[in-house]
N, C-alpha and C positions, 0 to 999 in steps of 0.2 A: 479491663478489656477481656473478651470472651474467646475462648483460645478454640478452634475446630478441628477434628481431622480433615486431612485432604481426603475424596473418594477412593475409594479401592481401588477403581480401576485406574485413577489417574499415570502412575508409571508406567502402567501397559501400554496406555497410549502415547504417552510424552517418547517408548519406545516403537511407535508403529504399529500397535496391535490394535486394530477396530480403528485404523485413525477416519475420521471420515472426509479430512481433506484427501487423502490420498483412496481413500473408494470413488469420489468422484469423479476424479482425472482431471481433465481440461474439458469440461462443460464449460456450453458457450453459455448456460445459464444453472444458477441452483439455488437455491428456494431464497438466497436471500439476496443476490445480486446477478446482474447481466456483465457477461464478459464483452469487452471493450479494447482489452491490451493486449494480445498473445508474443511472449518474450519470449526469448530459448529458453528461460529455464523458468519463467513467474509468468504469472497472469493476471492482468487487471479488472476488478466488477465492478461498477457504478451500484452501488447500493441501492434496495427497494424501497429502504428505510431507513433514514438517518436523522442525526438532532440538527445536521446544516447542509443546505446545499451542494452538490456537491460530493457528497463524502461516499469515498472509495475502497478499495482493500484490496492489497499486490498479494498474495499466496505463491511462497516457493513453490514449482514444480519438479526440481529436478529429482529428486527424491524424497523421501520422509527423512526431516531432520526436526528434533522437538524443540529446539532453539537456535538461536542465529550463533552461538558459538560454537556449532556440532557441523555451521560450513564449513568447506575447506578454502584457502585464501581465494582460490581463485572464481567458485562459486558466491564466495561473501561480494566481491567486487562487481561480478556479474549483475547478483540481487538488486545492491543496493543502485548497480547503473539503469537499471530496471524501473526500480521503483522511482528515481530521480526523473524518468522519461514519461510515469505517470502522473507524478507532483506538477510536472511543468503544463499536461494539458489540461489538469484540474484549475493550473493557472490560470492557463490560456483562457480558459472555461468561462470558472466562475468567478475570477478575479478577486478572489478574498484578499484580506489585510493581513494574513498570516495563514500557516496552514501545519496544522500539529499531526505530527509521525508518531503512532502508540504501536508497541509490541509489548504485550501480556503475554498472550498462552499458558495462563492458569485454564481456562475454559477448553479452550482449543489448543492441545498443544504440538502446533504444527507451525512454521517456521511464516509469518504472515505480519502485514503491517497496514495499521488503521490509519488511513488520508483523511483526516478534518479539518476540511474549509473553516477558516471562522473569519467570520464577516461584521462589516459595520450598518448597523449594529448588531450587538453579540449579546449572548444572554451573559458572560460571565470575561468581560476585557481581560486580557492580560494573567488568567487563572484557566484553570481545566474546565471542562463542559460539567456544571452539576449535574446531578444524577436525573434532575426533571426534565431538563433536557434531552435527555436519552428516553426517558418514560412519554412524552409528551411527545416523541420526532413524529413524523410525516410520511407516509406512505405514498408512494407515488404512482401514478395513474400508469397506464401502460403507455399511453400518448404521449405524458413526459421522459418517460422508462424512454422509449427509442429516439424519441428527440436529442436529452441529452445524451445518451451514448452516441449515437451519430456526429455529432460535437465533439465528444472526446476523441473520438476516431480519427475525424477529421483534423483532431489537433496534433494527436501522435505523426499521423500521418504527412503532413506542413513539410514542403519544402523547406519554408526558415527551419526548420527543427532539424531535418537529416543536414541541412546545411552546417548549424552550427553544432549539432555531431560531430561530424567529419571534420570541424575543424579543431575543434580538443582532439579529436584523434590523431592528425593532423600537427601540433601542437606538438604531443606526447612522442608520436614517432621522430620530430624531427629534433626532440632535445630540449624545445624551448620552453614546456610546461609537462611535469610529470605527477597525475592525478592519481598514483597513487602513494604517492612522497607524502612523508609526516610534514604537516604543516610547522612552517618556522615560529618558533614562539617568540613575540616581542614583550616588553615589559610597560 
């Protein structure tokens, strides 16, 4: 196997120096996706270009953190209830038969997480997307660009959805479900 350096500047940025999610801010667009979700603290883009329908990307907002263990608890729980509120209208959406959560930030290293639809059928069931699928994906028209985002919006935005919100909240405040409690292990 062929061993590489990491880039030079790579810890500069993994510590916020030149990061360019954090030059951007909360654009409602940038070069590679249209914003769709705006969280307290993350923001959701429908992608221009992807290997499947569908496919999204939550970016931390609340500050420059170069991995998800540089949140603090109560920001980690934020993110992830964030990104769980965009999974659901990618559901809503595009109805995939599963939906894979990537965080790298070898490239980017700013605190963000890759939504892949994957659908039947798939180029690669039950394994990672190969790399032709990423090479081969599909650019998308501008006409579909705001269609589907309108979609997604409209699914964040769902009465059913703030509804069954509020009632995990709901749930959590009144004792009888606590979502951030270690799951019980069975055997």
């Amino acid at each position: 196997m062929d061993l590489h350096p990491w880039p030079a500047d790579f810890l500069q940025k993994k510590a916020g120096h030149g990061c360019p999610q954090c030059e951007t801010g909360r654009a409602d667009e940038t070069e590679h996706g249209v914003r769709f979700f705006v969280g307290e603290i993350s923001d959701g883009y429908l992608q221009k270009q992807g290997p499947t329908a569908g496919y999204c990307v939550v970016i931390f907002r609340g500050r420059h953190a170069g991995a998800p263990q540089e949140l603090s608890p109560g920001e980690h729980a934020a993110f992830w209830s964030e990104v769980g509120q965009v999974a659901r209208a990618i559901e809503a959406v595009y109805r995939p038969i599963h939906l894979n959560f990537q965080i790298l930030g070898n490239q980017d290293p700013h605190v963000h997480v890759h939504l892949v639809p994957r659908h039947d059928p798939d180029p690669a069931p039950s394994l990672p997307l190969p790399a032709k699928a990423w090479v081969q994906s599909k650019r998308l028209t501008a006409d579909e660009i705001s269609t589907q985002v309108e979609a997604l919006r409209s699914a964040i935005d769902s009465p059913a959805r703030a509804a069954l919100d509020r009632m995990v909240e709901i749930a959590d405040e009144s004792g009888l479900y606590d979502s951030t409690a270690e799951p019980k292990r069975t055997r």
